[in-house]
C-alpha positions as CSV (number, residue, x, y, z in Angstrom):
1,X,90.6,-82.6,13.1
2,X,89.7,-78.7,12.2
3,X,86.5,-77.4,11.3
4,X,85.6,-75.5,8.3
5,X,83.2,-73.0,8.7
6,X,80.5,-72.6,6.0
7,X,78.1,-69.6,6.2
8,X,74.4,-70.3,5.1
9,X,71.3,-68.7,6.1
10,X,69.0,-70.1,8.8
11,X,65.8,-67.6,8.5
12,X,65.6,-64.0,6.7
13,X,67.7,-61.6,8.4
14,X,69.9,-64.3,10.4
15,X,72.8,-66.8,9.7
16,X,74.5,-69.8,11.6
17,X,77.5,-71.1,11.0
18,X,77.5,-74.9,9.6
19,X,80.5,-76.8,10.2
20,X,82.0,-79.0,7.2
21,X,82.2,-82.2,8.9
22,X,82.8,-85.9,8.4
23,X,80.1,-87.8,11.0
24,X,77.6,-87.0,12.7
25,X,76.6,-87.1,16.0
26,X,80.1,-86.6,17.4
27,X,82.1,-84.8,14.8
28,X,85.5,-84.0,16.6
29,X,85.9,-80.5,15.9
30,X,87.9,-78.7,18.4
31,X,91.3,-78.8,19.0
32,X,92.3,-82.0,21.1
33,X,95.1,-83.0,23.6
34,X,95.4,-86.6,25.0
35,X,93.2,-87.7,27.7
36,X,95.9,-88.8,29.6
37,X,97.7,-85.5,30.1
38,X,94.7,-84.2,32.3
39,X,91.0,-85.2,32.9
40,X,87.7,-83.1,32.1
41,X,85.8,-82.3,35.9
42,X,83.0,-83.5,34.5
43,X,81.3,-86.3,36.3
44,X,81.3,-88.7,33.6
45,X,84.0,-90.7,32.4
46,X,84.6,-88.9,28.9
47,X,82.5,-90.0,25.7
48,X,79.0,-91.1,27.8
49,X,77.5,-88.9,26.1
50,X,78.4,-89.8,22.7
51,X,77.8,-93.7,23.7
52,X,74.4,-92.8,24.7
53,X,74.2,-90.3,21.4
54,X,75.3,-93.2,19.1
55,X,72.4,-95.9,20.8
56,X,70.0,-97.5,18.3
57,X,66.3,-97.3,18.3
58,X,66.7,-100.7,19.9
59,X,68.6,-99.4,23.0
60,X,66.1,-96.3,23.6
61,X,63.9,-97.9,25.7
62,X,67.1,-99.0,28.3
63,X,69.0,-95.9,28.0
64,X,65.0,-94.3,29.0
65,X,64.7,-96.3,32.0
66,X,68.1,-94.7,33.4
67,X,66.7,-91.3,33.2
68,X,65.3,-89.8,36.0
69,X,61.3,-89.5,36.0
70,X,59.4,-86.4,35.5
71,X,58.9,-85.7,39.0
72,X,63.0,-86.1,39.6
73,X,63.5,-83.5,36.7
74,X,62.7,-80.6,38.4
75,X,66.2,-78.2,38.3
76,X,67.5,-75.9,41.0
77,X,65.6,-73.0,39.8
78,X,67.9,-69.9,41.4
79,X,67.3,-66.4,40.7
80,X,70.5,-64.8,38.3
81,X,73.0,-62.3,40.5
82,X,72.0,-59.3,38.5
83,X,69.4,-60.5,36.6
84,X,65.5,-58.7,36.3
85,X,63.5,-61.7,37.8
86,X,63.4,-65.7,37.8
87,X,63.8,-68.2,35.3
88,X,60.4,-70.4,35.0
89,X,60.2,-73.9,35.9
90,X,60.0,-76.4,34.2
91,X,56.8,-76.7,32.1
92,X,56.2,-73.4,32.8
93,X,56.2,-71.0,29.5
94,X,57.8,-67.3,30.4
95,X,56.7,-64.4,29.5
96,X,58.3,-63.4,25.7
97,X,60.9,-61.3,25.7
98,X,60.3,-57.9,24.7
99,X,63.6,-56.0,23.1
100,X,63.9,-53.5,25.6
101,X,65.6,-50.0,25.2
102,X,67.3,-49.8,28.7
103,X,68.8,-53.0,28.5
104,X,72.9,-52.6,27.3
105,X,73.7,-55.9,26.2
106,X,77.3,-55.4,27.5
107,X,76.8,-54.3,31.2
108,X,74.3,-57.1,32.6
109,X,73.5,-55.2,35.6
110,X,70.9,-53.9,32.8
111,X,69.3,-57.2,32.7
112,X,68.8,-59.8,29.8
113,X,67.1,-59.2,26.3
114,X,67.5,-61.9,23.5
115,X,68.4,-59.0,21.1
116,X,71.9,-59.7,22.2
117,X,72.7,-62.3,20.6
118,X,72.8,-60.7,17.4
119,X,74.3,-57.5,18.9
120,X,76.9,-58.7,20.5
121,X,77.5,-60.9,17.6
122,X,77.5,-64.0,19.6
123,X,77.3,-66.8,16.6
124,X,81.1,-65.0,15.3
125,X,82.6,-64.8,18.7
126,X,81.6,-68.7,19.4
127,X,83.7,-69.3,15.9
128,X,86.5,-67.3,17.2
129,X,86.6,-69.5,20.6
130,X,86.2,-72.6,19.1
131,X,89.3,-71.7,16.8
132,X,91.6,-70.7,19.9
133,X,90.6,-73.1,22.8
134,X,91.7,-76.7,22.7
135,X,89.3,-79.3,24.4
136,X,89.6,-83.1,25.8
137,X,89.0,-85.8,23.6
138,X,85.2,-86.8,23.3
139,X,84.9,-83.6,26.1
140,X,81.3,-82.2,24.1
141,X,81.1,-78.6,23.2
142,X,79.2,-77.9,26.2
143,X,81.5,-79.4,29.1
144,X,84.3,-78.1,27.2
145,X,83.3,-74.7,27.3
146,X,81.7,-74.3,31.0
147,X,84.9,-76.0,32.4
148,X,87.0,-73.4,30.6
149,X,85.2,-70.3,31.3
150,X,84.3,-70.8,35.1
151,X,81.6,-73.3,35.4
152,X,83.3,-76.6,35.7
153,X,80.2,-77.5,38.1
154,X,77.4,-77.3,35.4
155,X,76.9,-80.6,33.3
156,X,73.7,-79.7,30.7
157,X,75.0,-82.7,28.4
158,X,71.3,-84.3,28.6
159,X,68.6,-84.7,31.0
160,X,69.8,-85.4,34.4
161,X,69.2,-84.8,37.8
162,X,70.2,-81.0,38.6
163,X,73.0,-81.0,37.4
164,X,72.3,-77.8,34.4
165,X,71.3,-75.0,36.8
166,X,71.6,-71.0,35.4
167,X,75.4,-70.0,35.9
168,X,75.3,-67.1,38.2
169,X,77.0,-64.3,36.5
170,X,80.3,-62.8,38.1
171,X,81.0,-59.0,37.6
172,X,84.5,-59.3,36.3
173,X,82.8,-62.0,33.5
174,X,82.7,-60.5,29.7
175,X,78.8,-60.2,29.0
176,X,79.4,-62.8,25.8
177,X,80.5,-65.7,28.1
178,X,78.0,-65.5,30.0
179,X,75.6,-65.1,27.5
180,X,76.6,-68.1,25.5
181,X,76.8,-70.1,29.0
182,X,73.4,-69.1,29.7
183,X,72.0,-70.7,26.3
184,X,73.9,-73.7,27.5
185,X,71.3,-73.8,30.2
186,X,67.9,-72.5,28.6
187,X,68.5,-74.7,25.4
188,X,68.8,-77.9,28.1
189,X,66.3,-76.6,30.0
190,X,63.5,-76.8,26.7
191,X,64.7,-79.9,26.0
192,X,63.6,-80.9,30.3
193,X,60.2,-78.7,29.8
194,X,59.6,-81.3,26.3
195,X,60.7,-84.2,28.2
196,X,58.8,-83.9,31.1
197,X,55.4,-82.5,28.8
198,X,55.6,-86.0,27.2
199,X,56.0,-87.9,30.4
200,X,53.0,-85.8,32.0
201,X,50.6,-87.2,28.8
202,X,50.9,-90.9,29.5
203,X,48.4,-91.1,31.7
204,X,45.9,-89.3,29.5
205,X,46.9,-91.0,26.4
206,X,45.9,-94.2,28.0
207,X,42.8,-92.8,29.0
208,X,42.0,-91.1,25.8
209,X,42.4,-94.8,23.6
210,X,39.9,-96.3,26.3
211,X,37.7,-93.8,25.4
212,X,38.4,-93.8,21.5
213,X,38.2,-97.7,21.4
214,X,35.0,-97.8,23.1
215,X,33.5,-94.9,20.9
216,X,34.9,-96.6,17.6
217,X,35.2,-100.2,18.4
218,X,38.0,-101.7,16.4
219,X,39.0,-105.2,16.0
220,X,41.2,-105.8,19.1
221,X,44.2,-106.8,16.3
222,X,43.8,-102.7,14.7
223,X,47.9,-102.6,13.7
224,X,49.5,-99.4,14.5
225,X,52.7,-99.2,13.6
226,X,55.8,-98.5,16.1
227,X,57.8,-95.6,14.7
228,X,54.3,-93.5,13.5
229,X,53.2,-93.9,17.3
230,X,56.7,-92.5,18.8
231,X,56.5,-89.6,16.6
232,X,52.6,-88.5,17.3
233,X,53.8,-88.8,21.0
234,X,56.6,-86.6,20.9
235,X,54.1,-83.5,20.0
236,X,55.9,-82.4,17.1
237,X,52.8,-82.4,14.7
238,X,51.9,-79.1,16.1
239,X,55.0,-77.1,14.5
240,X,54.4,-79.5,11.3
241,X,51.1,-79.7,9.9
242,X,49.4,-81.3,7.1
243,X,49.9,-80.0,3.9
244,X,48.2,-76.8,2.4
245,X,46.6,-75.6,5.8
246,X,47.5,-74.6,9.5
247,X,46.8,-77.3,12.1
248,X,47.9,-74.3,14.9
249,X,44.8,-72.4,13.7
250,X,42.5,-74.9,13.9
251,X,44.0,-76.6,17.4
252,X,43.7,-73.0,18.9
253,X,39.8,-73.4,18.3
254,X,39.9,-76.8,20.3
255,X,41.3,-75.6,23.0
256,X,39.7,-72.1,23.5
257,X,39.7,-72.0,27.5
258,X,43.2,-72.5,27.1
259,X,44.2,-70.7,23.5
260,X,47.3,-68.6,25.1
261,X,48.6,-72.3,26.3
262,X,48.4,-73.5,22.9
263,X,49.9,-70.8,20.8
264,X,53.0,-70.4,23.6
265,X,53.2,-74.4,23.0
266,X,53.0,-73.8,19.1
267,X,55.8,-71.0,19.6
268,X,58.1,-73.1,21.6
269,X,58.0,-75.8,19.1
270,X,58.9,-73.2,16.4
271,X,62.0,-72.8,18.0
272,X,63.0,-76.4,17.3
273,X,61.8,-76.4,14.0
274,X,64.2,-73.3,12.8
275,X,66.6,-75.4,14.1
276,X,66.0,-78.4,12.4
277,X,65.3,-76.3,8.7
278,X,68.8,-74.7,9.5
279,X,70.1,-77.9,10.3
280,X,68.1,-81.1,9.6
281,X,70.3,-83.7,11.0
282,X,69.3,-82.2,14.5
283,X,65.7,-84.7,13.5
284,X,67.5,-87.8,12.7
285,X,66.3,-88.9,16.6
286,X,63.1,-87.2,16.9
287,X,61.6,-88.8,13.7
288,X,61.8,-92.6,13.3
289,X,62.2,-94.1,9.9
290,X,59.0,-96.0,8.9
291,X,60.1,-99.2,7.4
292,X,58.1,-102.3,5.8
293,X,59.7,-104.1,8.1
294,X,58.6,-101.7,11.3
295,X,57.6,-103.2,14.3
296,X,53.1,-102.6,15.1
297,X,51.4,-102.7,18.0
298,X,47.8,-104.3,18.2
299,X,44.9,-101.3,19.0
300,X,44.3,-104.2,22.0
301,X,48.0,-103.9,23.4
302,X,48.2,-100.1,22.8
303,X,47.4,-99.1,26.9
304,X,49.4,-101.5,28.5
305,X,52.7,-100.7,26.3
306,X,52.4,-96.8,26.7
307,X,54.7,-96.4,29.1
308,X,57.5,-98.3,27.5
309,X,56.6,-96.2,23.8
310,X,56.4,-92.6,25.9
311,X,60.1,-94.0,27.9
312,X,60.8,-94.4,24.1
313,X,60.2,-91.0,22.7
314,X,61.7,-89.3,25.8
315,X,64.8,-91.5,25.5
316,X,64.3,-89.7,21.6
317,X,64.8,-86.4,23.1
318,X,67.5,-86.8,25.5
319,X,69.6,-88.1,22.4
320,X,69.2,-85.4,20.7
321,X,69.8,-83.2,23.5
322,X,72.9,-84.7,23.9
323,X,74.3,-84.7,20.8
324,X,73.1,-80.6,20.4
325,X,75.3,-80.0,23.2
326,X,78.3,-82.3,22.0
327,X,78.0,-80.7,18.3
328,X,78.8,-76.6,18.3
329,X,77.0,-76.4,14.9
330,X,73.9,-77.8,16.2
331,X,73.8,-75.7,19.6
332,X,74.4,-72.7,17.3
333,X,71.2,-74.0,15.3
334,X,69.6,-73.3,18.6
335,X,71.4,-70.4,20.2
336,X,71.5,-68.5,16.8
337,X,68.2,-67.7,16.7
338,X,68.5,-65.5,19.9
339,X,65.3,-67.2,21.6
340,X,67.3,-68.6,24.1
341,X,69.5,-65.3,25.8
342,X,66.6,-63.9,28.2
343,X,64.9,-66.5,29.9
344,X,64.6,-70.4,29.0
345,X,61.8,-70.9,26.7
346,X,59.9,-74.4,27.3
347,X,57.2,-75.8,26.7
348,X,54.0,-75.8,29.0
349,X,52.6,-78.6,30.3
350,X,49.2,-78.5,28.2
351,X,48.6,-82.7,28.3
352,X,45.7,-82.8,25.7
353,X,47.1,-80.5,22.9
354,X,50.0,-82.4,23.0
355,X,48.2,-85.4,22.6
356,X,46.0,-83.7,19.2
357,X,48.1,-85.9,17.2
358,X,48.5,-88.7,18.8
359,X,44.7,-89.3,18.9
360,X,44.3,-88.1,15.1
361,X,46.5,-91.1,14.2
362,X,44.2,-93.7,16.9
363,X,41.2,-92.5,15.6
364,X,41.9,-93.1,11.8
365,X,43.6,-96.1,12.7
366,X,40.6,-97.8,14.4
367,X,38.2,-96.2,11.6
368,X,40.4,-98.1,8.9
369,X,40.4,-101.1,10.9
370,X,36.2,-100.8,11.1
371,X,36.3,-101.0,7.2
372,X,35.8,-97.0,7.1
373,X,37.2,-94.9,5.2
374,X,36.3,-90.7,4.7
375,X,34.7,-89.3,1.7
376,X,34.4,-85.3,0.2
377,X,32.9,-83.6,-2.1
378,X,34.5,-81.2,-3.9
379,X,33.4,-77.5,-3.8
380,X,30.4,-78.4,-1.9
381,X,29.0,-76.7,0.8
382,X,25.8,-79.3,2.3
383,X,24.7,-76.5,4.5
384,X,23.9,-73.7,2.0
385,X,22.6,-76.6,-0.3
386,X,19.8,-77.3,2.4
387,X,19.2,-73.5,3.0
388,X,20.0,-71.3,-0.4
389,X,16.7,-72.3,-2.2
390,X,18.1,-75.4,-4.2
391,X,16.6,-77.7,-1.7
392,X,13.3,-77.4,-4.1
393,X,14.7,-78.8,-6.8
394,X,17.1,-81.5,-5.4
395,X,15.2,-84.9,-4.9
396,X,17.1,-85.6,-2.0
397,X,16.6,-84.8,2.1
398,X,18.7,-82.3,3.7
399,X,16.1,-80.9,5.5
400,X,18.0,-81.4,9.1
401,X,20.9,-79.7,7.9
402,X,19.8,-76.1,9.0
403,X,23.3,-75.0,10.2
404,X,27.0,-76.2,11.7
405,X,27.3,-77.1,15.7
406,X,29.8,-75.6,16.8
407,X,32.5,-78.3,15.3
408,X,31.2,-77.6,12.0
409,X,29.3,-80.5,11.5
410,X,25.9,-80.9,10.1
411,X,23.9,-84.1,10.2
412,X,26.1,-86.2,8.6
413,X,29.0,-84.0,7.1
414,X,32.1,-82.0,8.4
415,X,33.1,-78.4,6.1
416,X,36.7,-77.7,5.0
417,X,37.1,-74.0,5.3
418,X,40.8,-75.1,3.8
419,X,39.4,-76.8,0.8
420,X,35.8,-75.6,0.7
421,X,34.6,-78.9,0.1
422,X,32.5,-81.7,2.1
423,X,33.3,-84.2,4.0
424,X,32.2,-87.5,5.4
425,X,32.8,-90.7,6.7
426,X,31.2,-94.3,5.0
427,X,31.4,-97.5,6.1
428,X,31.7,-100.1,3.1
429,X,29.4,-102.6,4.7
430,X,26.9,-100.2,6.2
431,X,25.3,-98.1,4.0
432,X,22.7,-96.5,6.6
433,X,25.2,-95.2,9.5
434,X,24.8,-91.6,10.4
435,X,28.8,-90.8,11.7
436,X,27.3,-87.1,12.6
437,X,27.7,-87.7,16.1
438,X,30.5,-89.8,16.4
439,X,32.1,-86.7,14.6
440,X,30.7,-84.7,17.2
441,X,32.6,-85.9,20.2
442,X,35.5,-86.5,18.5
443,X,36.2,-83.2,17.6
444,X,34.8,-81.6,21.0
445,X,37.5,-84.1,23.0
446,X,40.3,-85.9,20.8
447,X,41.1,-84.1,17.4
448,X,39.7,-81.7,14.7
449,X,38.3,-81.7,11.0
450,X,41.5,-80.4,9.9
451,X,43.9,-83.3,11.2
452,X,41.4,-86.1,10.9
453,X,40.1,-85.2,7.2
454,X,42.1,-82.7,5.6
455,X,45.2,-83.9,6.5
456,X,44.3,-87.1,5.1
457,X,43.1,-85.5,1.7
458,X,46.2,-84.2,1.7
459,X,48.4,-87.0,2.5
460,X,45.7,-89.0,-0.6
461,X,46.6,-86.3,-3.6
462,X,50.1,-86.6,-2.6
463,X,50.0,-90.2,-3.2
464,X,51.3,-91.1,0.4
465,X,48.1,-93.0,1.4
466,X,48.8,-96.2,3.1
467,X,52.1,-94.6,4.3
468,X,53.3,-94.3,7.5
469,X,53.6,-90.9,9.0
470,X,56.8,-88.4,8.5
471,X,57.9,-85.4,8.6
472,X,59.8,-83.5,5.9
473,X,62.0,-80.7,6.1
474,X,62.3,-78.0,3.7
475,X,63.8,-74.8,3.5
476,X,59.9,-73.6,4.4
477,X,60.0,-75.7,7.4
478,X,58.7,-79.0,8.7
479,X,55.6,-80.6,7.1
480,X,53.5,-83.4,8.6
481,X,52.5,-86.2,6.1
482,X,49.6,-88.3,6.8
483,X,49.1,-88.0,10.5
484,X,45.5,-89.4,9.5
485,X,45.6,-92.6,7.8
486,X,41.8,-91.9,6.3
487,X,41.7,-92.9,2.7
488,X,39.3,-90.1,1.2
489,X,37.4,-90.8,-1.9
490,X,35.8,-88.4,-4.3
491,X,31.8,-89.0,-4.8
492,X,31.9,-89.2,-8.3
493,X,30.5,-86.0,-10.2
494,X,30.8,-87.7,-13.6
495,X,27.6,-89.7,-13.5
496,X,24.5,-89.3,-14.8
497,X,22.4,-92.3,-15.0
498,X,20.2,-93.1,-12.2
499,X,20.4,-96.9,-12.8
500,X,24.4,-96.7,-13.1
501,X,25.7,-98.0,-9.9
502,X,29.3,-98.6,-10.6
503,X,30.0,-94.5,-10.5
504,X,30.1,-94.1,-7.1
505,X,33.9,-92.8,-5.6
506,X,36.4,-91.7,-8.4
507,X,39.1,-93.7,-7.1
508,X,37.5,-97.0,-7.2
509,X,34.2,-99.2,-7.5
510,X,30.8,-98.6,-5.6
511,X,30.1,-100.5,-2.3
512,X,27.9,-103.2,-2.0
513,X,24.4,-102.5,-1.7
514,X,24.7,-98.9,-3.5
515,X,22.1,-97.8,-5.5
516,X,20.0,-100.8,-5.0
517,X,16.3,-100.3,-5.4
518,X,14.9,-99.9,-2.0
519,X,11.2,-100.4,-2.9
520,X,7.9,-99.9,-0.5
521,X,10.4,-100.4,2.4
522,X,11.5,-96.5,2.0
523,X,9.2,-93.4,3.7
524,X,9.9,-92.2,0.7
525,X,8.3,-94.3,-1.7
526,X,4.9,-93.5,-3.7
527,X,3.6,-95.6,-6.0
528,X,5.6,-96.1,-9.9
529,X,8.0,-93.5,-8.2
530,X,11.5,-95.8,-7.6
531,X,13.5,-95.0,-4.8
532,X,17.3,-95.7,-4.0
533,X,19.4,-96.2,-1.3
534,X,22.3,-94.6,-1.3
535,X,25.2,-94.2,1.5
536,X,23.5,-91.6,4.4
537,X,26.5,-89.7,3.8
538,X,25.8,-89.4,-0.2
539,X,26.8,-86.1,-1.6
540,X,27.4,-87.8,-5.3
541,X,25.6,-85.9,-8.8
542,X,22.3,-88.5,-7.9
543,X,20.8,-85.3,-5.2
544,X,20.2,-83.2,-8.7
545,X,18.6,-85.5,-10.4
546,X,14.6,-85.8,-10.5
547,X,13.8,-89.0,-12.0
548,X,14.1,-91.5,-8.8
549,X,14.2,-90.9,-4.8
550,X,16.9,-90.9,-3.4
551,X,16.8,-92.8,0.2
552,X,19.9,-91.9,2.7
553,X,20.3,-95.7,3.8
């Protein structure tokens, strides 16, 4: 079976080449002669790869187990004959690139510089080769071309034991083979840096839901499901945020001792997200399928079954690992992008901002499972209404609320920058809680405003709440839906009446025990004056009212 090679774009100023195929993840597109007339070097009997490529959800977990742990991963790191300096280990992000002047992209003596890909025309000439070479059958793209050009030795199929080492460069090589050899290599070797990233969290994820189940205090049967925790554990979220806002902004914030970390980790995820835009089938491994019929873990279980769900998700990324370096189209996905021609990108090991997401989805899980859900107010700023002068003629006490910590909280109430609106957290069967705190320490240690509340807004006016989380790909990127399974409600700016206690949330009715006449009971109360409770997080149209108190639980 021939290719048919389809020019599209990938990003502004750069194509790919997409190849019209049949199936996915194995489509046979290269020349082929028998098996039988001679054998591939490689070490495996032919088509392991593709039987480990074409493994179920179901099988993940087995084919994990057979991988090598983190602490076998580590690759014979050799310096390049020729090359300026050493390729990082793994976990270890480089120093970028910078397109250097002396570098001649045909005479490597020069040393390395990702411009040449594009100037040497690298995404063409891999066309070209795959039109005039003829590999084994169910030989992948990768073993077929190593073995062919000089490097029968290298295996970079998937994550193994080091077996994918740089290929040293020979000086009577043409600069292009070894280029595209070398990419080969540093894609495999991103792949090992994101492997071994999310085998490096597991023991701080377990700590972390300790910590978040004894702050929160859930109902030991809390559901989460299956496929939304594989996802939040393979890190992903922090390419693909919530809708209308930048979680890589606001995650830089969290982790301000470390911010270079987290941009290089937000970079290196950028470069599997071009690939998936270009090429969305590369996903199909990395992001589960929620389905009604999903599998959920208890909040109770979660601990003890981490190391099977992590074995999981890094089972996840050797699949697709695999299959990028059986398909050419999908390497190209990759390589095309040029990231990949001076040194092997990956991804540092920075545990906790890894684990941003993963937490996000715990926390909202075990506040939903408390009966709480979030709350805003729209275009509402608590802090300047406490401070601007209109505290005098609100009948309401936000006299604490003289300025944001330094998580933006005041008293009771995080503030959207993204939405410049309020928001809070309410519990249906307490009225009186304060959540300040709470909010507090979560955003100092586990997540931030943004993926806790205003990715849930977002995931609420879409009309995904009660969804699992997904990703979407567009030609703008990947997108995040509801990594927070908050539902937010809307303090109700509609009413007017002070004795009207069924406008409370614009999406449905008031809680029990709202607006209730607290009587003598309140600090507030002075005689024929009547005072009501309201939620401590109350930002409804009651504050600008004069005729009644207004007591916060």
């Amino acid at each position: 079976m021939f290719a048919r090679f389809v020019r599209r774009p990938l990003l502004p100023g750069l194509a790919i080449c997409f190849f019209s195929v049949s199936a996915l993840p194995n489509p046979s597109i290269f020349k082929h002669v028998p098996a039988s007339l001679s054998q591939p070097s490689s070490k495996e009997a032919p088509g392991t790869a593709h039987i480990i490529a074409r493994m179920d959800g179901a099988a993940s977990a087995v084919m994990a187990a057979n991988i090598p742990t983190a602490e076998q991963q580590t690759q014979d790191i050799t310096k390049t004959d020729g090359m300026n300096g050493t390729d990082p280990e793994p976990g270890v992000i480089p120093n970028l690139s910078i397109t250097r002047e002396e570098v001649n992209c045909s005479d490597l003596s020069t040393g390395r510089d990702n411009k040449c890909w594009q100037e040497l025309q690298l995404t063409t000439w891999v066309e070209n080769w795959i039109a005039a070479n003829t590999c084994y059958q169910d030989e992948s793209f990768a073993s077929c071309f190593l073995r062919k050009v000089g490097y029968p030795e290298l295996d970079c199929t998937g994550i193994k034991l080091a077996t994918c080492t740089p290929p040293p460069f020979k000086p009577d090589m043409d600069s292009r083979v070894f280029y595209v050899a070398y990419n080969f290599y540093a894609v495999n070797q991103y792949f090992l840096s994101w492997y071994n990233a999310v085998g490096g969290a597991a023991t701080l994820a377990g700590l972390n839901v300790d910590e978040i189940v004894q702050l929160i205090n859930p109902p030991d049967d809390t559901n989460l499901i299956l496929d939304n925790i594989l996802l939040v554990l393979s890190g992903i979220f922090a390419v693909a945020p919530g809708l209308g806002f930048n979680v890589g902004n606001a995650l830089d914030k969290m982790v301000e001792s470390s911010m270079q970390v987290s941009k290089s980790v937000r970079l290196g995820f950028e470069f599997v997200e071009n690939a998936i835009t270009g090429f969305p089938t590369i996903g199909r491994f990395l992001f589960p399928i929620d389905t009604p019929a999903s599998s959920v873990v208890q909040i109770a279980d979660l601990k003890n079954r981490l190391g099977e769900l992590i074995g999981q998700v890094q089972g996840n990324l050797n699949k697709t690992l695999v299959s990028v370096m059986a398909n050419p189209t999908e390497f190209l996905a990759f390589a095309s992008q040029g990231n990949f021609t001076a040194s092997a990108p990956s991804l540092p090991d920075q545990q906790q901002y890894l684990l941003y997401g993963f937490n996000t989805y715990v926390i909202s899980a075990c506040l939903v499972g408390n009966n709480i859900h979030g709350t805003i107010a729209k275009d509402t700023n608590v802090q300047a209404l406490a401070t601007n002068g209109s505290q005098e003629r609100l009948n309401y006490d936000l006299s604490a609320c003289e300025g944001y910590n330094s998580e933006n909280v005041c008293v009771a109430w995080w503030y959207s920058g993204n939405y410049a609106s309020t928001f809070g957290l309410d519990h249906f069967s307490h009225l009186g809680r304060n959540y300040g705190e709470l909010l507090t320490t979560l955003f100092q240690k586990y997540t931030t405003g943004q993926l806790l509340f205003d990715n849930a807004y977002a995931c609420n006016q879409n009309g995904n709440y009660g969804n699992g989380v997904h990703v979407t790909v567009s030609p703008a990127g990947l997108n995040t839906q509801c990594l927070s399974q908050l539902q937010i409600l809307t303090w109700d700016m509609s009413c007017r009446g002070v004795g009207d206690s069924q406008c409370e949330f614009v999406e449905q009715g008031p809680q029990d025990g709202f607006l209730r006449n607290c009587g003598s009971e309140s600090y507030f109360s002075v005689m024929d004056e009547p005072i009501y409770c309201v939620p401590n997080g109350y930002l409804g149209p009651l504050i600008l009212q004069k005729r009644a108190k207004l007591d916060r639980g």
